[in-house]
Each structure stands twice: as structure tokens, then as C-alpha cells.
mmCIF file of the N, C-alpha and C atoms, coordinates in Angstrom:
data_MODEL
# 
_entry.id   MODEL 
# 
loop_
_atom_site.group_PDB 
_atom_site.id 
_atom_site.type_symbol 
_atom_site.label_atom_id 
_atom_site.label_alt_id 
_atom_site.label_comp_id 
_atom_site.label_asym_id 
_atom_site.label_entity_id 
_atom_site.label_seq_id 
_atom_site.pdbx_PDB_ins_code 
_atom_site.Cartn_x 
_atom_site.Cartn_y 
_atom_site.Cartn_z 
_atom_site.occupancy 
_atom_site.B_iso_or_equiv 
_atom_site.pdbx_formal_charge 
_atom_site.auth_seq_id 
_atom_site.auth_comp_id 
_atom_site.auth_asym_id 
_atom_site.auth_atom_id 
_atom_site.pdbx_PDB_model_num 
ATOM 1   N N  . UNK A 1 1  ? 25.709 5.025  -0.525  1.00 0.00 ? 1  UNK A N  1 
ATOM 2   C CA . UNK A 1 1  ? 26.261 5.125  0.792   1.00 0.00 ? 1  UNK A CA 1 
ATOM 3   C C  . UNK A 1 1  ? 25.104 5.142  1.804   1.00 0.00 ? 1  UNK A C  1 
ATOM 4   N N  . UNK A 1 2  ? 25.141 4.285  2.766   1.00 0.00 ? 2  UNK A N  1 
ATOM 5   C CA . UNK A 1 2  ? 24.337 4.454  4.146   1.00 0.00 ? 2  UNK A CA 1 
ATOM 6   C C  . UNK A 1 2  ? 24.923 5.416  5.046   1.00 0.00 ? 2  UNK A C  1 
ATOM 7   N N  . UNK A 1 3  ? 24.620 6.202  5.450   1.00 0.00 ? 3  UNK A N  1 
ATOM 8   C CA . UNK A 1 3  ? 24.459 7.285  6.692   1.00 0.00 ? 3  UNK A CA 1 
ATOM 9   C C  . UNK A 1 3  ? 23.766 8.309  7.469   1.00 0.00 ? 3  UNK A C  1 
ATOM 10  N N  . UNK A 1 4  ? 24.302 8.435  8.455   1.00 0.00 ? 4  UNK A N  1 
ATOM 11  C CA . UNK A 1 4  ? 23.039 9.290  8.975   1.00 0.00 ? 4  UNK A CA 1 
ATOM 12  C C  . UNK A 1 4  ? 22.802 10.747 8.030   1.00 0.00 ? 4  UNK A C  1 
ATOM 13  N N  . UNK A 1 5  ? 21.675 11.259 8.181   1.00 0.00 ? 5  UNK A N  1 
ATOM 14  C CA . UNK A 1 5  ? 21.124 12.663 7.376   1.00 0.00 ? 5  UNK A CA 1 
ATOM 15  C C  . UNK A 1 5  ? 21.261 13.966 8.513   1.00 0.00 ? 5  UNK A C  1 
ATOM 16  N N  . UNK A 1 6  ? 21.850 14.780 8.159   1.00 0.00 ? 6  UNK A N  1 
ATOM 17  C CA . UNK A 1 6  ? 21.578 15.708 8.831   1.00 0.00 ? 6  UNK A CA 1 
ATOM 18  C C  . UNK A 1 6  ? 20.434 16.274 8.387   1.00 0.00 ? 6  UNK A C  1 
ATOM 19  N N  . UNK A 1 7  ? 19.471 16.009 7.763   1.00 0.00 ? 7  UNK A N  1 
ATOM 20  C CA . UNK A 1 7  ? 17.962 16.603 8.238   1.00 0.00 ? 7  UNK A CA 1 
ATOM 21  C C  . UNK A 1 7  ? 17.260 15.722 8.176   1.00 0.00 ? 7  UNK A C  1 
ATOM 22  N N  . UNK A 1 8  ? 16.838 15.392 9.382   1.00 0.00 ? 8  UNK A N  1 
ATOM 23  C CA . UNK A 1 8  ? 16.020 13.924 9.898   1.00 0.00 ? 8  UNK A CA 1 
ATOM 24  C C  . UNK A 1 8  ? 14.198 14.499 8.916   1.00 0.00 ? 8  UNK A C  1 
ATOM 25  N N  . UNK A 1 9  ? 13.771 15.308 9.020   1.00 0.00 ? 9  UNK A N  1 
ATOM 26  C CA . UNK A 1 9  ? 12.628 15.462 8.109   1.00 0.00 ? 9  UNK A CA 1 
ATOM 27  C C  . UNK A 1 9  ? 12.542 14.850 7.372   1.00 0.00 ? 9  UNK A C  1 
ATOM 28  N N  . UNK A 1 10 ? 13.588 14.352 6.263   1.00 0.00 ? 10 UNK A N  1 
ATOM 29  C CA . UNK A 1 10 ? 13.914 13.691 5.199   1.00 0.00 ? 10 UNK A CA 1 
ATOM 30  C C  . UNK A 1 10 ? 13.744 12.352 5.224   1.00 0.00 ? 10 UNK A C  1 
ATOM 31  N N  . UNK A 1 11 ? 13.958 11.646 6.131   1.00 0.00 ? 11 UNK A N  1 
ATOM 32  C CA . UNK A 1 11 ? 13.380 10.250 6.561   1.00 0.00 ? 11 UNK A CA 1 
ATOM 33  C C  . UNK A 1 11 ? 12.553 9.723  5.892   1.00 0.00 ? 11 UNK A C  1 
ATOM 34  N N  . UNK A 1 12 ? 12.834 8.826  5.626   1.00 0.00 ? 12 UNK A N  1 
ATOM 35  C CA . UNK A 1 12 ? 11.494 8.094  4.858   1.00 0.00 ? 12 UNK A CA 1 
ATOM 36  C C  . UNK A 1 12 ? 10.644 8.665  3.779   1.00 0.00 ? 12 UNK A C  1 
ATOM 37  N N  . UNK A 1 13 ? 11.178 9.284  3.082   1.00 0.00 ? 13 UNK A N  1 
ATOM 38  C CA . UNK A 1 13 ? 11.076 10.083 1.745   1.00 0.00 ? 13 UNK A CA 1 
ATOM 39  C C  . UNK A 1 13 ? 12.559 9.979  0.560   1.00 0.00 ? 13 UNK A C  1 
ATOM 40  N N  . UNK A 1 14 ? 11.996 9.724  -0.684  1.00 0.00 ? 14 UNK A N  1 
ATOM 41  C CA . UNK A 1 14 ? 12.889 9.977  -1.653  1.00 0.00 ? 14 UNK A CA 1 
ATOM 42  C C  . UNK A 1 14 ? 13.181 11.143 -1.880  1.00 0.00 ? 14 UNK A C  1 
ATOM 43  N N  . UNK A 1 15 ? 14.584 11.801 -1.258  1.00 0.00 ? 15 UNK A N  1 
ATOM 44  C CA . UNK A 1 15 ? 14.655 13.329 -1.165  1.00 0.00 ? 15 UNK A CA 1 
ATOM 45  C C  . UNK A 1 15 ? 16.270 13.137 -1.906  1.00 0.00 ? 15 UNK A C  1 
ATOM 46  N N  . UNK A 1 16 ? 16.974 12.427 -1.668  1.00 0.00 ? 16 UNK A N  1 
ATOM 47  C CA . UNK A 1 16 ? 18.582 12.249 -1.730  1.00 0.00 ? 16 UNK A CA 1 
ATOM 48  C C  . UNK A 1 16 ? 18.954 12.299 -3.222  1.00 0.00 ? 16 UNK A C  1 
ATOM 49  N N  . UNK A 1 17 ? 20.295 11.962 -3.318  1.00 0.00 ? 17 UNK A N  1 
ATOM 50  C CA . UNK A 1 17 ? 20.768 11.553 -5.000  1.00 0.00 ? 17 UNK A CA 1 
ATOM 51  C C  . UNK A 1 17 ? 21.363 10.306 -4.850  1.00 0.00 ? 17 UNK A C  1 
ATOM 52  N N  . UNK A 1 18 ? 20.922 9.372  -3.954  1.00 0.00 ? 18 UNK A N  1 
ATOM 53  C CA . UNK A 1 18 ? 20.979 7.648  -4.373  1.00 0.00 ? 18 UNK A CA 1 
ATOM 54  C C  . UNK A 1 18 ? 21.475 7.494  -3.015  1.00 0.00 ? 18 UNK A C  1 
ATOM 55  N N  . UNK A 1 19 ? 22.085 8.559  -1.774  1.00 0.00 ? 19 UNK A N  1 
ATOM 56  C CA . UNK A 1 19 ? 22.403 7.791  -0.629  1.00 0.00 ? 19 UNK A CA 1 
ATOM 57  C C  . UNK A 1 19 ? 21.243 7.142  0.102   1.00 0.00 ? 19 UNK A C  1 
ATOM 58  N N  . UNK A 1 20 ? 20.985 6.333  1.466   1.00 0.00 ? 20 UNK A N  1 
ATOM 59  C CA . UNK A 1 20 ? 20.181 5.879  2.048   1.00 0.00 ? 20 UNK A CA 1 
ATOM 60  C C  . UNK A 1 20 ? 20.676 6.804  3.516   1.00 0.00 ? 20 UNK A C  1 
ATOM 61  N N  . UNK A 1 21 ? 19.621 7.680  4.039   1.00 0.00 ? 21 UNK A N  1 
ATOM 62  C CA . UNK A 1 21 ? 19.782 8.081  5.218   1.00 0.00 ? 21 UNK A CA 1 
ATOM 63  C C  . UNK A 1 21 ? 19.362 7.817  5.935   1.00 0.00 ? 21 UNK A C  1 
ATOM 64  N N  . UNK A 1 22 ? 19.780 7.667  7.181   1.00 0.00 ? 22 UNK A N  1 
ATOM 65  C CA . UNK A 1 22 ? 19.558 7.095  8.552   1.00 0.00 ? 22 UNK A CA 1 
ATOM 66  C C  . UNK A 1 22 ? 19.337 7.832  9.557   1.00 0.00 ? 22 UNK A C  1 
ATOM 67  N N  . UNK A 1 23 ? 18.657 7.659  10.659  1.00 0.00 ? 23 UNK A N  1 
ATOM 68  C CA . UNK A 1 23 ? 18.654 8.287  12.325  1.00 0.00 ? 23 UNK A CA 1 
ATOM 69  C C  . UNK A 1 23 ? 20.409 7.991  12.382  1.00 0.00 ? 23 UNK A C  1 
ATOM 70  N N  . UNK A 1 24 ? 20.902 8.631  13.503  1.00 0.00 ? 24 UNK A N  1 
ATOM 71  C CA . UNK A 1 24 ? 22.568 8.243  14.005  1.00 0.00 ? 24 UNK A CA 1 
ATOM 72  C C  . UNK A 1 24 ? 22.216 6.995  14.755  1.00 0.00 ? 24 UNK A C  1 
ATOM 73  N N  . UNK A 1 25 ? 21.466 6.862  15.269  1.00 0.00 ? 25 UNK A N  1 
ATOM 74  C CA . UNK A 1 25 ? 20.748 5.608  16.547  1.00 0.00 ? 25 UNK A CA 1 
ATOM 75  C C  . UNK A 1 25 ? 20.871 4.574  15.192  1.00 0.00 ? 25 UNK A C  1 
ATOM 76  N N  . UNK A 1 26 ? 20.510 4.459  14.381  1.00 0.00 ? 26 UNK A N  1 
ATOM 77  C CA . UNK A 1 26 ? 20.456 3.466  13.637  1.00 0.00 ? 26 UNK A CA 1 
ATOM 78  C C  . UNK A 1 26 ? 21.272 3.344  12.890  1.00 0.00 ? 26 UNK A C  1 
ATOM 79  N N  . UNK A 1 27 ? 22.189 4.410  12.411  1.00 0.00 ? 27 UNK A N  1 
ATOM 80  C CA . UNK A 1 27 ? 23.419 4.197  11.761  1.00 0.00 ? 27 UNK A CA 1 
ATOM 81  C C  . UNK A 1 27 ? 24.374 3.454  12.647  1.00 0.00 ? 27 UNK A C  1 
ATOM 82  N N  . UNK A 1 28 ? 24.501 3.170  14.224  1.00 0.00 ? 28 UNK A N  1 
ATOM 83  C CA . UNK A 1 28 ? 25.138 2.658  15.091  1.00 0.00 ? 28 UNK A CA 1 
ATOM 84  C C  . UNK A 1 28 ? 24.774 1.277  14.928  1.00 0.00 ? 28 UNK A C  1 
ATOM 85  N N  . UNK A 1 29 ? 23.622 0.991  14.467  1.00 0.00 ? 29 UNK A N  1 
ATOM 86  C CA . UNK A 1 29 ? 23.084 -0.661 14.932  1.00 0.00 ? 29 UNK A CA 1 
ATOM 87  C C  . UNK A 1 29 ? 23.685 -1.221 13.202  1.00 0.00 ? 29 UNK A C  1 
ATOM 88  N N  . UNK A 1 30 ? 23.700 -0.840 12.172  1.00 0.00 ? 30 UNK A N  1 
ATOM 89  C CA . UNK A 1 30 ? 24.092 -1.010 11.463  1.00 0.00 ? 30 UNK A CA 1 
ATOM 90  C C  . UNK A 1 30 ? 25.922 -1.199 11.412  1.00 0.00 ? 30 UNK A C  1 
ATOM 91  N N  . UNK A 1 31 ? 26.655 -0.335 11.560  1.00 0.00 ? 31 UNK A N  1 
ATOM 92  C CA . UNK A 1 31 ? 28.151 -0.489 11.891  1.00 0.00 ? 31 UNK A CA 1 
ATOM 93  C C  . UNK A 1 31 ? 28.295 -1.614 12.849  1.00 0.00 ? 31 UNK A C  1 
ATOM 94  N N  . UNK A 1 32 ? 27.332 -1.751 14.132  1.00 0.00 ? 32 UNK A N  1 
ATOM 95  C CA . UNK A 1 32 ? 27.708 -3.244 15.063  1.00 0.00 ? 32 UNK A CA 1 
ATOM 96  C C  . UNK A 1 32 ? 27.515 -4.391 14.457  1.00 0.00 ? 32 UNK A C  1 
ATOM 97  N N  . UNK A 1 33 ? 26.287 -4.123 13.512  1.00 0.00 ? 33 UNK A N  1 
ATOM 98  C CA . UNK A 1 33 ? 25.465 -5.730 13.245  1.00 0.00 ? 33 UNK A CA 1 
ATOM 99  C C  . UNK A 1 33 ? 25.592 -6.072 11.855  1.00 0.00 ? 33 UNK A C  1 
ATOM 100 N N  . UNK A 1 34 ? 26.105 -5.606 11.158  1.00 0.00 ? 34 UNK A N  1 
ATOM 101 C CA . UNK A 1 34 ? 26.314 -5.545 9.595   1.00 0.00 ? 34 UNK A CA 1 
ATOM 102 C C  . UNK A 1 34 ? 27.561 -5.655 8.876   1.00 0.00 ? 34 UNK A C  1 
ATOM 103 N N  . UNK A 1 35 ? 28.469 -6.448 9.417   1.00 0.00 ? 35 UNK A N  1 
ATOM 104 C CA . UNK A 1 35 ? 29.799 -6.786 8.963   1.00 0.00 ? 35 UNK A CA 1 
ATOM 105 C C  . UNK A 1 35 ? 30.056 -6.223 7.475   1.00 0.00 ? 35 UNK A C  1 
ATOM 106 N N  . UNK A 1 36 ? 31.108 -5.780 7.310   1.00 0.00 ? 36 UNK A N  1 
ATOM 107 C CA . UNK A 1 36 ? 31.792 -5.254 5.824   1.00 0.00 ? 36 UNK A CA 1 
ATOM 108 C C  . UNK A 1 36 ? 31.049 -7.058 4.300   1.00 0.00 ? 36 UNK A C  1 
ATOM 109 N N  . UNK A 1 37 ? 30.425 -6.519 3.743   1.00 0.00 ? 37 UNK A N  1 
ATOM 110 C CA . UNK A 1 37 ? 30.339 -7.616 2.756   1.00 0.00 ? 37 UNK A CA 1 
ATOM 111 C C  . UNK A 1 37 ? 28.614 -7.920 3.051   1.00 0.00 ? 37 UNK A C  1 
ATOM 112 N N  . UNK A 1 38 ? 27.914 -7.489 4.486   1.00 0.00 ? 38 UNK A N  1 
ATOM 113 C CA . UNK A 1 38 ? 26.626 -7.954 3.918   1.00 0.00 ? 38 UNK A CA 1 
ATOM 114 C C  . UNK A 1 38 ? 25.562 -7.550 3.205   1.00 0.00 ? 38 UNK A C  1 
ATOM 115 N N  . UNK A 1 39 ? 25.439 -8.683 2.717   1.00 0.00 ? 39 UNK A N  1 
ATOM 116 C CA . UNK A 1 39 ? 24.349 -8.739 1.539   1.00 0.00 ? 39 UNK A CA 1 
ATOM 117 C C  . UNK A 1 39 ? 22.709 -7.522 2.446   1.00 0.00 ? 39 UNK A C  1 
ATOM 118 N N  . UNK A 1 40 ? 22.651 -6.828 1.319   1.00 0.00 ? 40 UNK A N  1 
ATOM 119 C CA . UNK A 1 40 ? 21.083 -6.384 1.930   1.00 0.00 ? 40 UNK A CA 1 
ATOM 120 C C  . UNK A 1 40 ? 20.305 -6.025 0.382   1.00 0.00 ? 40 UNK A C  1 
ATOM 121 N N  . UNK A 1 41 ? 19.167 -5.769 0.930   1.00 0.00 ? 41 UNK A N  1 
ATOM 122 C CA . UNK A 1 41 ? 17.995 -5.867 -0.363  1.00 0.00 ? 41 UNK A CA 1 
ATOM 123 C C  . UNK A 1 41 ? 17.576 -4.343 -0.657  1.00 0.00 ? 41 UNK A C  1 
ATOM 124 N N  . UNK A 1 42 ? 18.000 -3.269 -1.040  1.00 0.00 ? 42 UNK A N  1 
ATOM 125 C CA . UNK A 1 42 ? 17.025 -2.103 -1.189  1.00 0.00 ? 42 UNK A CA 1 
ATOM 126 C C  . UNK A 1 42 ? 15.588 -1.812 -2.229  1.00 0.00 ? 42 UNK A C  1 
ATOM 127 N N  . UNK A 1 43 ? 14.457 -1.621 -1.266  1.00 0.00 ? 43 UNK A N  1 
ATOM 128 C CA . UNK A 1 43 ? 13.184 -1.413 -2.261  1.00 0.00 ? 43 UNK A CA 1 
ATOM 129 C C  . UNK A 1 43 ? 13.150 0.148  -2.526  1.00 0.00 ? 43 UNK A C  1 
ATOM 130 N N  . UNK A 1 44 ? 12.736 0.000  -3.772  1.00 0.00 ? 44 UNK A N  1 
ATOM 131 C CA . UNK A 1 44 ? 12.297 1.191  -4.124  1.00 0.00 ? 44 UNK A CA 1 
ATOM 132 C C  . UNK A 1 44 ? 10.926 1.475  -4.329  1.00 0.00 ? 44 UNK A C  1 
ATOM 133 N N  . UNK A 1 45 ? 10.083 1.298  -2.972  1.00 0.00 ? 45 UNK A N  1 
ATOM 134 C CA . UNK A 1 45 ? 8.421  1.051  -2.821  1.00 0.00 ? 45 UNK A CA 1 
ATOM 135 C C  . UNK A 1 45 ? 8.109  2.819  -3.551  1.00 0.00 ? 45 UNK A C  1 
ATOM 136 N N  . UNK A 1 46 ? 7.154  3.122  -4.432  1.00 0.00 ? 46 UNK A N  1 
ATOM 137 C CA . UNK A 1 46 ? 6.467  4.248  -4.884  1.00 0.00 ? 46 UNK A CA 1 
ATOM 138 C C  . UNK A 1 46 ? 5.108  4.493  -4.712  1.00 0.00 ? 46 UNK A C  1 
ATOM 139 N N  . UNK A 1 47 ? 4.684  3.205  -4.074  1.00 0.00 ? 47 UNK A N  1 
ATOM 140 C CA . UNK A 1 47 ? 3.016  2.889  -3.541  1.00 0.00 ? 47 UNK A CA 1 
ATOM 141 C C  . UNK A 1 47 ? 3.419  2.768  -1.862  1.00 0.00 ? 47 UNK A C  1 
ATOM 142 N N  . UNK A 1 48 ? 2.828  3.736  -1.104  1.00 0.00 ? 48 UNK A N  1 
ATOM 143 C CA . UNK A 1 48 ? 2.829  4.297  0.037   1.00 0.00 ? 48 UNK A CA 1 
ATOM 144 C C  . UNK A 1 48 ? 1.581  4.285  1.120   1.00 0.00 ? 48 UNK A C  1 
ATOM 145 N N  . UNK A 1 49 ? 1.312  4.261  2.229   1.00 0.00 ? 49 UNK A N  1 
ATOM 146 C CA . UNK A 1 49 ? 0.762  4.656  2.872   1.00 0.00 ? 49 UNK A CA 1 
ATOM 147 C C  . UNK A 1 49 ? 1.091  5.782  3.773   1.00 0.00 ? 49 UNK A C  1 
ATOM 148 N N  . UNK A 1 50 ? 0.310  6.799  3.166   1.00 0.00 ? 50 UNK A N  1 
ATOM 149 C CA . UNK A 1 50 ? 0.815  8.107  3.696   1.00 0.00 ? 50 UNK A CA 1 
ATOM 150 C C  . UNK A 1 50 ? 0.268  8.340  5.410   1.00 0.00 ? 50 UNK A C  1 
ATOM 151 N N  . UNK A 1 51 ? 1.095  8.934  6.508   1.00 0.00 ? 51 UNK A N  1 
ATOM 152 C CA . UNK A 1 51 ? 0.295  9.333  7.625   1.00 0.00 ? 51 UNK A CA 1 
ATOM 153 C C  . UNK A 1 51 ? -1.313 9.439  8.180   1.00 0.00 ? 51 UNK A C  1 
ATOM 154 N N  . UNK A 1 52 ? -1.872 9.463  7.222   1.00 0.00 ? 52 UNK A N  1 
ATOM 155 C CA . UNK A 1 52 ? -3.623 9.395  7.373   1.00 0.00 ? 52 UNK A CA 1 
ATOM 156 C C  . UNK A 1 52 ? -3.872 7.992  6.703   1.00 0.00 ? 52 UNK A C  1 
ATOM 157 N N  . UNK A 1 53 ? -3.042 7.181  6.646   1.00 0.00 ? 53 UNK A N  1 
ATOM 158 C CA . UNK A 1 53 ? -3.454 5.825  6.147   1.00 0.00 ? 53 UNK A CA 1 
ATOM 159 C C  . UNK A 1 53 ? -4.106 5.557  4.673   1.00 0.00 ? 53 UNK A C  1 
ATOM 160 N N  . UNK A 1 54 ? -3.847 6.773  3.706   1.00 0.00 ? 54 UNK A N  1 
ATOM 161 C CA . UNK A 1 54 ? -4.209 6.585  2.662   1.00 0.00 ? 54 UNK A CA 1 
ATOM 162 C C  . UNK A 1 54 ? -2.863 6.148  1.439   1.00 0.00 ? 54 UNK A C  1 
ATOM 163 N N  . UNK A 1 55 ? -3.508 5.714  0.582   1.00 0.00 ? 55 UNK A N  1 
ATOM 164 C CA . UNK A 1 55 ? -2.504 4.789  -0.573  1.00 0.00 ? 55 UNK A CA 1 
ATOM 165 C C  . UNK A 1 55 ? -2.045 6.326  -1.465  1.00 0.00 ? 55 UNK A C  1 
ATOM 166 N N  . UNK A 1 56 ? -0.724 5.783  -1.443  1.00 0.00 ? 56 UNK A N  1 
ATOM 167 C CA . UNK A 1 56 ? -0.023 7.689  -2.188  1.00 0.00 ? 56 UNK A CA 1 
ATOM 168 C C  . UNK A 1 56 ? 0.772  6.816  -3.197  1.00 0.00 ? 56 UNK A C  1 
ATOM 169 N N  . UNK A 1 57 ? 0.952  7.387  -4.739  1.00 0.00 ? 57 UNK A N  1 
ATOM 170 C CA . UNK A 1 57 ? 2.037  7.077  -5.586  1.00 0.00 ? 57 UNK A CA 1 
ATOM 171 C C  . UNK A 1 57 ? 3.076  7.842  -5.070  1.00 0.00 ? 57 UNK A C  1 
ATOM 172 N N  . UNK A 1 58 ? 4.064  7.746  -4.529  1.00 0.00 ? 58 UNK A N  1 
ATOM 173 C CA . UNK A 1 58 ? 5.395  9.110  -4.809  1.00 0.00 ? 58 UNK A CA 1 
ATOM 174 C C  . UNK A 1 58 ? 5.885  9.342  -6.618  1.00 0.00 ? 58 UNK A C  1 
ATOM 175 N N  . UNK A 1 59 ? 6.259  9.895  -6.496  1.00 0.00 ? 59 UNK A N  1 
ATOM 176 C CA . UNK A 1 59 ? 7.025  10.589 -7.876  1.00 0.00 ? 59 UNK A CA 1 
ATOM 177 C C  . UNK A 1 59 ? 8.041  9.330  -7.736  1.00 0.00 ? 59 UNK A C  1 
ATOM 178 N N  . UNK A 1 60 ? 8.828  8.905  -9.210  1.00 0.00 ? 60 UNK A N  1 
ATOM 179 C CA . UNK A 1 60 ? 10.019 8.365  -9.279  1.00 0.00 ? 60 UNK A CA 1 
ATOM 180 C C  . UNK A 1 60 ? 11.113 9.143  -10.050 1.00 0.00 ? 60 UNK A C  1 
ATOM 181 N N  . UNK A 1 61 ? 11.054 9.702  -9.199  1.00 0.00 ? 61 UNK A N  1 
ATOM 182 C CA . UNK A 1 61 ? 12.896 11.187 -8.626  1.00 0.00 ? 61 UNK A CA 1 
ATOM 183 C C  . UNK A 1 61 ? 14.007 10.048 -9.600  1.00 0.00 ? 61 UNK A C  1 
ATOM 184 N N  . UNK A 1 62 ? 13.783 8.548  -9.550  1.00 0.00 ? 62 UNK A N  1 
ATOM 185 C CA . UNK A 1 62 ? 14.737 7.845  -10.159 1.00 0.00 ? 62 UNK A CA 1 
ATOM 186 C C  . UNK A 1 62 ? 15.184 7.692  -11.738 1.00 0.00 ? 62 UNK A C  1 
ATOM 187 N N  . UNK A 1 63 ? 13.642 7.066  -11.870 1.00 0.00 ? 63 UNK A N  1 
ATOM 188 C CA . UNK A 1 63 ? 13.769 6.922  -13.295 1.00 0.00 ? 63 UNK A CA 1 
ATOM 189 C C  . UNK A 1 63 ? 13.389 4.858  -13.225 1.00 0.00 ? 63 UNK A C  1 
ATOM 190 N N  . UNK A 1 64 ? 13.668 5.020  -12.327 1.00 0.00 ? 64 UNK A N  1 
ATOM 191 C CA . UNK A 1 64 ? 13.669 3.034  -12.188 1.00 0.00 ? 64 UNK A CA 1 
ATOM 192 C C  . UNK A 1 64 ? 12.268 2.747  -12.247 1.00 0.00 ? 64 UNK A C  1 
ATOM 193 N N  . UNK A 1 65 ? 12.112 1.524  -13.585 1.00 0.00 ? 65 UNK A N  1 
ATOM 194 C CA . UNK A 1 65 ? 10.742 0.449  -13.883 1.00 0.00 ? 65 UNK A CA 1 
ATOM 195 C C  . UNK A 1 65 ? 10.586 -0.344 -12.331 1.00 0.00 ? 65 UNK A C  1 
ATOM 196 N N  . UNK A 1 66 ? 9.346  -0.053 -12.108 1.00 0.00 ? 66 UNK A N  1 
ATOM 197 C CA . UNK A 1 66 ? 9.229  -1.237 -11.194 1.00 0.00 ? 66 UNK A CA 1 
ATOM 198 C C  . UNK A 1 66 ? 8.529  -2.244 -11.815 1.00 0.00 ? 66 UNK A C  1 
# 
């Protein structure tokens, strides 16, 4: 499921149990521009550039081979 998060901290981190969370600002542009049926691509990037511009593995919370 795509939707907004009630704890925006969480952003852009693998924190969830498989939803994709959103700002509400962007959960809006999505419902206008994204008709029922479209196709989209989700990555599951684990090689990062963390805030100080350095290269981070994250943990895979998943279990998924990349």
C-alpha cells in the first residue's frame, strides 16, 4: 500500500512491513497523476548515500537478493 506515514522521520528509510510511505503533499500528487492500474517500478536500493555523503549498506529488514 502507498500512503502517507504518520511519522514523517521515517521517510526514506526501510522502517515499515512492506507499505511505501509518503509526505500527504505527495500522497496528493500521486491520487491526481497516477490513474488506478499504473504500472510503477519499486527499488529496493541497500547501497546509500547517507547525509554526510558517505556510501552506507542498510540492513535488508527484507530478506530480498539483490
Amino acid at each position: 500500500m502507498i500512503h502517507p506515514t504518520t511519522n514523517p522521520e521515517t521517510l526514506g528509510k526501510a522502517s515499515s512491513n512492506g507499505c511505501i510511505g509518503t509526505r500527504e503533499s505527495d500522497a496528493w500528487i500521486i491520487y491526481y497523476y497516477a490513474p488506478l492500474r499504473t504500472a510503477i517500478t519499486i527499488r529496493y536500493d541497500l547501497e546509500i548515500n547517507n547525509d554526510m555523503g558517505n556510501n552506507v549498506k542498510l540492513k535488508n529488514i527484507y530478506g530480498y537478493e539483490n
